[in-house]
Biotite code that builds the C-alpha atoms (Angstrom):
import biotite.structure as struc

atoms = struc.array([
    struc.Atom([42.077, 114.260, 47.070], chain_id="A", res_id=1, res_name="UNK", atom_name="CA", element="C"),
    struc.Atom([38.895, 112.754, 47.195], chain_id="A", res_id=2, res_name="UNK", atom_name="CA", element="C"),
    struc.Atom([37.526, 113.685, 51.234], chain_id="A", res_id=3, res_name="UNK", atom_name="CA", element="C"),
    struc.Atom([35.671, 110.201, 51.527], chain_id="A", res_id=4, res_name="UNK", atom_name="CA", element="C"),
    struc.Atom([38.783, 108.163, 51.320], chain_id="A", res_id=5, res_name="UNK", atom_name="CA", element="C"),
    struc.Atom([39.785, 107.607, 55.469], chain_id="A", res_id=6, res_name="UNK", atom_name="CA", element="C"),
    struc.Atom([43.353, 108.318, 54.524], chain_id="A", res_id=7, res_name="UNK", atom_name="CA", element="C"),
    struc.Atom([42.751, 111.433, 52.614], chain_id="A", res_id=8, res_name="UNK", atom_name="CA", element="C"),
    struc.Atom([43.324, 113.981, 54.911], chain_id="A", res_id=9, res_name="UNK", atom_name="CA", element="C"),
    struc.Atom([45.427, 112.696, 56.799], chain_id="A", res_id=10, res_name="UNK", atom_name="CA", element="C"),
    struc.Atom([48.641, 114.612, 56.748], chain_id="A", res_id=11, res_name="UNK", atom_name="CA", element="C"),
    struc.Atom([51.116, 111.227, 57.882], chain_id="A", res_id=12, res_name="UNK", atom_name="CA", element="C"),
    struc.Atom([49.391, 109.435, 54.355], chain_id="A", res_id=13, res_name="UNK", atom_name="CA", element="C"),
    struc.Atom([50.111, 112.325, 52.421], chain_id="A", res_id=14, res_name="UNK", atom_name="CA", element="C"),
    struc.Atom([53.515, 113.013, 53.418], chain_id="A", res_id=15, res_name="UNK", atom_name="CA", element="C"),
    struc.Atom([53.979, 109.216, 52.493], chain_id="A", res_id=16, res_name="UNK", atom_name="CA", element="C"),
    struc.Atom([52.600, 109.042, 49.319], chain_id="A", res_id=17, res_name="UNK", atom_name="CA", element="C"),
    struc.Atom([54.524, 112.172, 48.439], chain_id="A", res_id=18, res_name="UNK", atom_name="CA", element="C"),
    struc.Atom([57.585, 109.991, 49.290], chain_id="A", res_id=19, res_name="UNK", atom_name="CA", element="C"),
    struc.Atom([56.442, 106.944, 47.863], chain_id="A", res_id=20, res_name="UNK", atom_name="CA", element="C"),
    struc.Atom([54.873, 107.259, 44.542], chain_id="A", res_id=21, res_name="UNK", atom_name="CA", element="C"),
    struc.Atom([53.790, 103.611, 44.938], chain_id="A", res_id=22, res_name="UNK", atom_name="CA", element="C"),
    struc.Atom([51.253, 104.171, 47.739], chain_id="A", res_id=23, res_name="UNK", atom_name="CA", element="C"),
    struc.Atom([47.864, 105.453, 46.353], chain_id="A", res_id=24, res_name="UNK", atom_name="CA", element="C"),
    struc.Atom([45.376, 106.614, 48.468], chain_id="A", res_id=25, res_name="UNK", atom_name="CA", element="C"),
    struc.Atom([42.369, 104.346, 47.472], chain_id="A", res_id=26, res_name="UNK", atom_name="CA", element="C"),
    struc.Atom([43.890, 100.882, 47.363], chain_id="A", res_id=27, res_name="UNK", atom_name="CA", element="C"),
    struc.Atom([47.559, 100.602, 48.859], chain_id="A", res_id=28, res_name="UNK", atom_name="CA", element="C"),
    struc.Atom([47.263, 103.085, 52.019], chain_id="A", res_id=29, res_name="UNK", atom_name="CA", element="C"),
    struc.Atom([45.491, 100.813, 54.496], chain_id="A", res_id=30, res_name="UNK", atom_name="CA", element="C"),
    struc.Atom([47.910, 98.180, 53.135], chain_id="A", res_id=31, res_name="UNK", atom_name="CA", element="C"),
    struc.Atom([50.969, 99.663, 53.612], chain_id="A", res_id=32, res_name="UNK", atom_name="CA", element="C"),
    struc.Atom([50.143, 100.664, 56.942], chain_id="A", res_id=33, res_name="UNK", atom_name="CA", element="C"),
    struc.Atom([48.989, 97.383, 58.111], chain_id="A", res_id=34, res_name="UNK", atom_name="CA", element="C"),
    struc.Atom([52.225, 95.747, 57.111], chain_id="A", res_id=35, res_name="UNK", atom_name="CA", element="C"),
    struc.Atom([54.173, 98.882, 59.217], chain_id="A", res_id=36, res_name="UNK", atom_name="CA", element="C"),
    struc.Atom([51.793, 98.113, 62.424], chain_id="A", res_id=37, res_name="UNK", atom_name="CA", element="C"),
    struc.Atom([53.395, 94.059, 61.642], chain_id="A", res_id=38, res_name="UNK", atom_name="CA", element="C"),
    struc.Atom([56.491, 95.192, 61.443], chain_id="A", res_id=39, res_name="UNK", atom_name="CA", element="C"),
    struc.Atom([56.231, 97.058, 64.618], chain_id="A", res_id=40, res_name="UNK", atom_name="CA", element="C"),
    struc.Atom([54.457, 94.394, 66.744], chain_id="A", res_id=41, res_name="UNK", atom_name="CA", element="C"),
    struc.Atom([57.271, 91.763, 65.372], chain_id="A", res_id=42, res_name="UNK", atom_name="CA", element="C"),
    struc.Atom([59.508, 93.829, 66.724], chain_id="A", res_id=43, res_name="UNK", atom_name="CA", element="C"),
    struc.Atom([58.385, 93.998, 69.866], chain_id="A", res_id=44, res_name="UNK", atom_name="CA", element="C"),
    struc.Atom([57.734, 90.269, 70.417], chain_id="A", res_id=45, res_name="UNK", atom_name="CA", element="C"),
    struc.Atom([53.675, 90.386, 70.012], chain_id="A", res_id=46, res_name="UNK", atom_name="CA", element="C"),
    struc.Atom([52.642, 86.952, 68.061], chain_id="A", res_id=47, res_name="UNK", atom_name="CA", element="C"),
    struc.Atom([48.907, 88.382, 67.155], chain_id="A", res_id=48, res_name="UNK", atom_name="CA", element="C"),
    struc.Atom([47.749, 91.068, 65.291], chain_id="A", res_id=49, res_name="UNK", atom_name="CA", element="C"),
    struc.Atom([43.885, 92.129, 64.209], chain_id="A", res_id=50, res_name="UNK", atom_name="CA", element="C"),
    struc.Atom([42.699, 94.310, 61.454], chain_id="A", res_id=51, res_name="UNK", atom_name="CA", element="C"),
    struc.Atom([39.238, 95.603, 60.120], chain_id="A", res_id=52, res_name="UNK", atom_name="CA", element="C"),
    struc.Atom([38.568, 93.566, 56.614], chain_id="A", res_id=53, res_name="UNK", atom_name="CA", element="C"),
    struc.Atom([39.320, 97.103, 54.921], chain_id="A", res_id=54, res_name="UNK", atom_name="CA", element="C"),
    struc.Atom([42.412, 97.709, 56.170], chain_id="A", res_id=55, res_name="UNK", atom_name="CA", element="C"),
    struc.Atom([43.875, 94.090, 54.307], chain_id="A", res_id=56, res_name="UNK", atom_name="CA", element="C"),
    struc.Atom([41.609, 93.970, 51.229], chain_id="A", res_id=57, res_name="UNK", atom_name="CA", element="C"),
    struc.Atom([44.065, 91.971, 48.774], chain_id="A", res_id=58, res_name="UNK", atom_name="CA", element="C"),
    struc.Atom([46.454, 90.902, 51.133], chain_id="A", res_id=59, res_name="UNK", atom_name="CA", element="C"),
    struc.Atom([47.007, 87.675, 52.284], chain_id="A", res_id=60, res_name="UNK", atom_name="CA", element="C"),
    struc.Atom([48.587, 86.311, 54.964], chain_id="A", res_id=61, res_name="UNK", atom_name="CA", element="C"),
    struc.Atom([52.069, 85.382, 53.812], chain_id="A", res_id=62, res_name="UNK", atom_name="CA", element="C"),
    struc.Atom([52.789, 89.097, 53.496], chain_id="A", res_id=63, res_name="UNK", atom_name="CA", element="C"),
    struc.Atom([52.917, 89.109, 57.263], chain_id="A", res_id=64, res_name="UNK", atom_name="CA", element="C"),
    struc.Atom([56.186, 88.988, 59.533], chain_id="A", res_id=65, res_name="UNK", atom_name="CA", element="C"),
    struc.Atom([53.663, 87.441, 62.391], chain_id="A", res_id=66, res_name="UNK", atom_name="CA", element="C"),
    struc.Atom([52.135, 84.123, 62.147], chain_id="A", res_id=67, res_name="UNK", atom_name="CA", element="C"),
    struc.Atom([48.255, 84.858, 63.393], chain_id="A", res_id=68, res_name="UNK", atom_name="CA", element="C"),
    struc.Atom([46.844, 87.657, 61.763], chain_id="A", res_id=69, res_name="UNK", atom_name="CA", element="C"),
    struc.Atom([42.662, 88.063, 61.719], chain_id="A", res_id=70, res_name="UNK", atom_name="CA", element="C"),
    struc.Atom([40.275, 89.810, 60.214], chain_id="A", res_id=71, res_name="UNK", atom_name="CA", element="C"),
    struc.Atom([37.205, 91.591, 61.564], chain_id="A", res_id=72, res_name="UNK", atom_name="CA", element="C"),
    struc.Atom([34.507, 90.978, 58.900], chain_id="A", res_id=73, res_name="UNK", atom_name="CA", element="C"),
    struc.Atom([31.907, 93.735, 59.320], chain_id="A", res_id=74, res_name="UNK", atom_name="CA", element="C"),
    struc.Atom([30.552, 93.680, 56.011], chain_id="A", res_id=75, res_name="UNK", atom_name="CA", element="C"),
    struc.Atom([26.728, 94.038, 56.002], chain_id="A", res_id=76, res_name="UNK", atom_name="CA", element="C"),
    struc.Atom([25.040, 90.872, 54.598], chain_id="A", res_id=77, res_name="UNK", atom_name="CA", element="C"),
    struc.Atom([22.454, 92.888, 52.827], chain_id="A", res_id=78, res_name="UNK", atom_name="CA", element="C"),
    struc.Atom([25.297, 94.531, 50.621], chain_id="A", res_id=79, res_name="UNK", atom_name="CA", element="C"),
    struc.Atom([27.318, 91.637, 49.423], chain_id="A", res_id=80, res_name="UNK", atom_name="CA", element="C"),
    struc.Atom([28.728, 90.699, 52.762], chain_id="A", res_id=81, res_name="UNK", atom_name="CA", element="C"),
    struc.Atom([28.865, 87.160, 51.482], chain_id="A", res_id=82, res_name="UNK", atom_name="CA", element="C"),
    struc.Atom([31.022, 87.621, 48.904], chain_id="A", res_id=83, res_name="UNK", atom_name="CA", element="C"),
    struc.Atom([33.629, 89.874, 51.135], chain_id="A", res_id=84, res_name="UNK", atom_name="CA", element="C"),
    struc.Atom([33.229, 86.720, 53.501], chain_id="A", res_id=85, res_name="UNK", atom_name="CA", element="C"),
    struc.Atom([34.156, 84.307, 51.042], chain_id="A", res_id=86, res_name="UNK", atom_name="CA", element="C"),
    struc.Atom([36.710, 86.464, 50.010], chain_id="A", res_id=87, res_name="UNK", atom_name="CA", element="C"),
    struc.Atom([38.336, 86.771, 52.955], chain_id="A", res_id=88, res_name="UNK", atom_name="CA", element="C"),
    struc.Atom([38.306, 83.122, 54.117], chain_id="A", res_id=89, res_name="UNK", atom_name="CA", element="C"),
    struc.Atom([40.840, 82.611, 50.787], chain_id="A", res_id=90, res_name="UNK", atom_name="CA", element="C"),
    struc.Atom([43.717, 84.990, 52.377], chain_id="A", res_id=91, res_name="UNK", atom_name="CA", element="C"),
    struc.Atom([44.672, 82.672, 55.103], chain_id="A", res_id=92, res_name="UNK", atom_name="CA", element="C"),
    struc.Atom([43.588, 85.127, 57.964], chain_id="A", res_id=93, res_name="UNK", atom_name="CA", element="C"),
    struc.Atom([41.702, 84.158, 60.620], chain_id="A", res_id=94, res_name="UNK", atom_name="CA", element="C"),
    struc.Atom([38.116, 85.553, 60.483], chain_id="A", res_id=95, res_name="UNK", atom_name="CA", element="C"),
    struc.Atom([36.109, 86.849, 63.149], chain_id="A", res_id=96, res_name="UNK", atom_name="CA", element="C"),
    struc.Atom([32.590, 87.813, 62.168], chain_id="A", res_id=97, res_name="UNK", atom_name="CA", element="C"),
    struc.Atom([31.488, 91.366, 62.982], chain_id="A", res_id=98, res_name="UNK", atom_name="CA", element="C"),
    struc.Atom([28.569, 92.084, 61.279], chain_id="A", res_id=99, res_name="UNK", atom_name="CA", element="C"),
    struc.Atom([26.450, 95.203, 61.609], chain_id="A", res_id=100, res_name="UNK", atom_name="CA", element="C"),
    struc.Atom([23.675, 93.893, 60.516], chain_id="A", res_id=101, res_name="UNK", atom_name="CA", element="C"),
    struc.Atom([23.917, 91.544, 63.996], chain_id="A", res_id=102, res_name="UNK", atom_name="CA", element="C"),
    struc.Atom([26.823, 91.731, 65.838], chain_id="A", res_id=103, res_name="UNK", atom_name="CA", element="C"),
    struc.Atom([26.782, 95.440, 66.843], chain_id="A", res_id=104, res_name="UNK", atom_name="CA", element="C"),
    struc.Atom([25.820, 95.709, 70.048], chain_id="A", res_id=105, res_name="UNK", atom_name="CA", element="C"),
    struc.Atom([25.856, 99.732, 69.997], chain_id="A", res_id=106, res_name="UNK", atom_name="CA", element="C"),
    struc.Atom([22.786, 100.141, 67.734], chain_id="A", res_id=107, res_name="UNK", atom_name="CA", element="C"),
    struc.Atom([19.468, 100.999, 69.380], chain_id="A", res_id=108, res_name="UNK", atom_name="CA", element="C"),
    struc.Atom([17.179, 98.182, 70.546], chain_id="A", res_id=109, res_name="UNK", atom_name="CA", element="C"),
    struc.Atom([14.443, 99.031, 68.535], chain_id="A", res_id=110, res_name="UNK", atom_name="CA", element="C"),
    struc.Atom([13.900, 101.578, 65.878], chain_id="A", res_id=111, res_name="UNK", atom_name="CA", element="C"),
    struc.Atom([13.300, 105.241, 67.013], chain_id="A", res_id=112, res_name="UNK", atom_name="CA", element="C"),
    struc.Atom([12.657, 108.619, 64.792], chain_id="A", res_id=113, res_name="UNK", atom_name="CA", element="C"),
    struc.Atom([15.463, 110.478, 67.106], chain_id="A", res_id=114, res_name="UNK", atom_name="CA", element="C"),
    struc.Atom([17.990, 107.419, 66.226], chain_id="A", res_id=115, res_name="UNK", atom_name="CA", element="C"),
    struc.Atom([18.261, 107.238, 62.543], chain_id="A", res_id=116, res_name="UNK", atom_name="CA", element="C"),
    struc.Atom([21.639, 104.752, 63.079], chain_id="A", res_id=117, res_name="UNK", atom_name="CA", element="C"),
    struc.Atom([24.498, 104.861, 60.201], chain_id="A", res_id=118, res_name="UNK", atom_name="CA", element="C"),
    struc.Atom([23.614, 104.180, 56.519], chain_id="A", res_id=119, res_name="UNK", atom_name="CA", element="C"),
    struc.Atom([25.379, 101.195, 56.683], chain_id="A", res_id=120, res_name="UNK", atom_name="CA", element="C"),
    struc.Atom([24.418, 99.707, 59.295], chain_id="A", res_id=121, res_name="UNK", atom_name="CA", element="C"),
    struc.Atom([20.827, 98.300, 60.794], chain_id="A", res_id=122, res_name="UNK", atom_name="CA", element="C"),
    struc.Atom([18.584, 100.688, 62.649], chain_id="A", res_id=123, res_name="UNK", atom_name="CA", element="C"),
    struc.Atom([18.104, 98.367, 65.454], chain_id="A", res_id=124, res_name="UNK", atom_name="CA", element="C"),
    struc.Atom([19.515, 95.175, 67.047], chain_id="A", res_id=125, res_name="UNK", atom_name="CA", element="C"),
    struc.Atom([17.743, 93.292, 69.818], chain_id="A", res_id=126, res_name="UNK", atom_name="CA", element="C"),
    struc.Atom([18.639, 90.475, 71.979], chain_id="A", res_id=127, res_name="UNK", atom_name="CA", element="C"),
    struc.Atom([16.266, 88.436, 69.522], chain_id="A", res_id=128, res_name="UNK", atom_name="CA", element="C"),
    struc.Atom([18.190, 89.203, 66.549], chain_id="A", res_id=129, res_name="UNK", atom_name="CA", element="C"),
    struc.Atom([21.337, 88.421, 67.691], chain_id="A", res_id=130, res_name="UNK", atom_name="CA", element="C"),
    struc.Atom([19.972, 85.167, 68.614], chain_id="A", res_id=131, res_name="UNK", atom_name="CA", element="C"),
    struc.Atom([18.500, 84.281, 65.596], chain_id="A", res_id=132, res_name="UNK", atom_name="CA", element="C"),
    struc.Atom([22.164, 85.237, 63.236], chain_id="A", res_id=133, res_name="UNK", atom_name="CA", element="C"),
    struc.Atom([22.885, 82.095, 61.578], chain_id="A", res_id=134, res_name="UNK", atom_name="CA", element="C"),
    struc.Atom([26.741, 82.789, 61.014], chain_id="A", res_id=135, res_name="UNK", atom_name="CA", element="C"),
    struc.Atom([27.331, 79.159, 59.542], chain_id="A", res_id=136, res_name="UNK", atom_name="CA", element="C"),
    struc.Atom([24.328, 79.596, 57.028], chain_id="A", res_id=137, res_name="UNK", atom_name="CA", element="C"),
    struc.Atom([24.314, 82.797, 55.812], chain_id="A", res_id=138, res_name="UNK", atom_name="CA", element="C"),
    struc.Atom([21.505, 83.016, 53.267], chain_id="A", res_id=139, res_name="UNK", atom_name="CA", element="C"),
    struc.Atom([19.085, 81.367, 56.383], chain_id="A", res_id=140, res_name="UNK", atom_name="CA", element="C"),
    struc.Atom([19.533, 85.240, 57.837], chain_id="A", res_id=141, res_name="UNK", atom_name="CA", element="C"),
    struc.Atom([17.768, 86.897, 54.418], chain_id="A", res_id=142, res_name="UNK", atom_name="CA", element="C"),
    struc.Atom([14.718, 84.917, 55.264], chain_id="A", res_id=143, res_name="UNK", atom_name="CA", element="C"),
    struc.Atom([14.626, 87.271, 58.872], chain_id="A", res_id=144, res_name="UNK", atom_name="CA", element="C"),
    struc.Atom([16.510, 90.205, 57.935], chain_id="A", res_id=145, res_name="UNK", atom_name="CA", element="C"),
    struc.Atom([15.333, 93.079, 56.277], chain_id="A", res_id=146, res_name="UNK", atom_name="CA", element="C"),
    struc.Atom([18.259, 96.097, 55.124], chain_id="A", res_id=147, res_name="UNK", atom_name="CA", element="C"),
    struc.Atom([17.884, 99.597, 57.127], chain_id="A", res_id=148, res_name="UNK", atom_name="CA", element="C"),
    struc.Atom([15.377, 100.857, 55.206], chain_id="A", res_id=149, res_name="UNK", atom_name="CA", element="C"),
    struc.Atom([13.139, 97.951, 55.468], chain_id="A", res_id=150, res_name="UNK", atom_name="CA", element="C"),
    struc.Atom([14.224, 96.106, 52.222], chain_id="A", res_id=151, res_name="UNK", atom_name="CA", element="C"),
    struc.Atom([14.174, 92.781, 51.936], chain_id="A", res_id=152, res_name="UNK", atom_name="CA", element="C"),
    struc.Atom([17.951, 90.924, 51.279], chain_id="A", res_id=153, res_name="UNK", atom_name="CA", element="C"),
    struc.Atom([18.584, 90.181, 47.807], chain_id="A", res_id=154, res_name="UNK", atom_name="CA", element="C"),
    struc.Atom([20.622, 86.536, 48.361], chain_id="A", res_id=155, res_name="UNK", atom_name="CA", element="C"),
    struc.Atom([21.162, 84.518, 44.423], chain_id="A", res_id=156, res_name="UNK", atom_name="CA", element="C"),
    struc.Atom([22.638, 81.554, 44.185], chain_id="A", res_id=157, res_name="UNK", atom_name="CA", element="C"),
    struc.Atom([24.107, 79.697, 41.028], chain_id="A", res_id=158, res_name="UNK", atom_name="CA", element="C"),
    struc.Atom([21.640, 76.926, 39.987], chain_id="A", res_id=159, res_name="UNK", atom_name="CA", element="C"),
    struc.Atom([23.581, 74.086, 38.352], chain_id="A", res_id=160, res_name="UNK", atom_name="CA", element="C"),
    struc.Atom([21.684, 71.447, 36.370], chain_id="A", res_id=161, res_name="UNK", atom_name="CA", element="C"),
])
């Protein structure tokens, strides 16, 4: 199995795939086990449940045994975070915004060469940055936001005549 899959080693996932011939490890293992961790807080009586946008990609919210189920969105912007956004507003999940790119509040303030930060996510994140996300116009943020290796954002939009 491919190692940089997060259910690949896991030996629960692979016992269950072995069982289920169904489940594949790229695309149905988060699902399955989001709709187990539903069935499980239904059962006990909990009327909320929140999941990281990966763990429902192509689910939507009629799958669900409980009524409010959200999504973290911590897609970066500067790698098609828009789209996974718009995406994600279609399912009938609440949203909650998470963004790396502003919203992490565990990245260094400033950039320093003994914190390189994750690949995916920014290098820094000030109180100034935060301040200045734009979460209701997204493509305002590409005009202030560079990716973590100092790249500008690449942001199209469809020009209709």
């Amino acid at each position: 199995l491919p190692k940089e899959l997060p259910f690949s080693k896991s030996p629960a996932c692979i016992q269950k795939m072995q069982e289920d011939p169904t489940i594949s490890i790229d695309t149905d293992a988060a699902n399955y086990w989001a709709l187990k961790v539903n069935q499980i807080l239904a059962q006990k009586g909990i009327r909320e449940m929140m999941a990281w946008e990966d763990g429902l990609n192509g689910m939507m919210k009629e799958e669900f045994e409980i009524a409010e189920v959200t999504v973290n969105f911590w897609s970066t912007l500067f790698w098609g975070g828009t789209d996974v956004l718009v995406e994600a507003s279609k399912t009938g999940f609440g949203v909650i915004m998470a963004n790396p790119d502003y919203l992490y509040f565990d990245f260094p303030y400033e950039v320093h060469p003994e914190e390189r930060g994750y690949y995916w996510g920014t290098r820094e994140n000030s109180v100034a940055k935060v301040f200045s996300f734009a979460p209701e116009n997204l493509p305002q943020n590409a005009e202030t936001s560079v990716d973590r290796d100092g790249n500008a954002m690449n942001i199209t939009t469809p020009v209709w005549p």
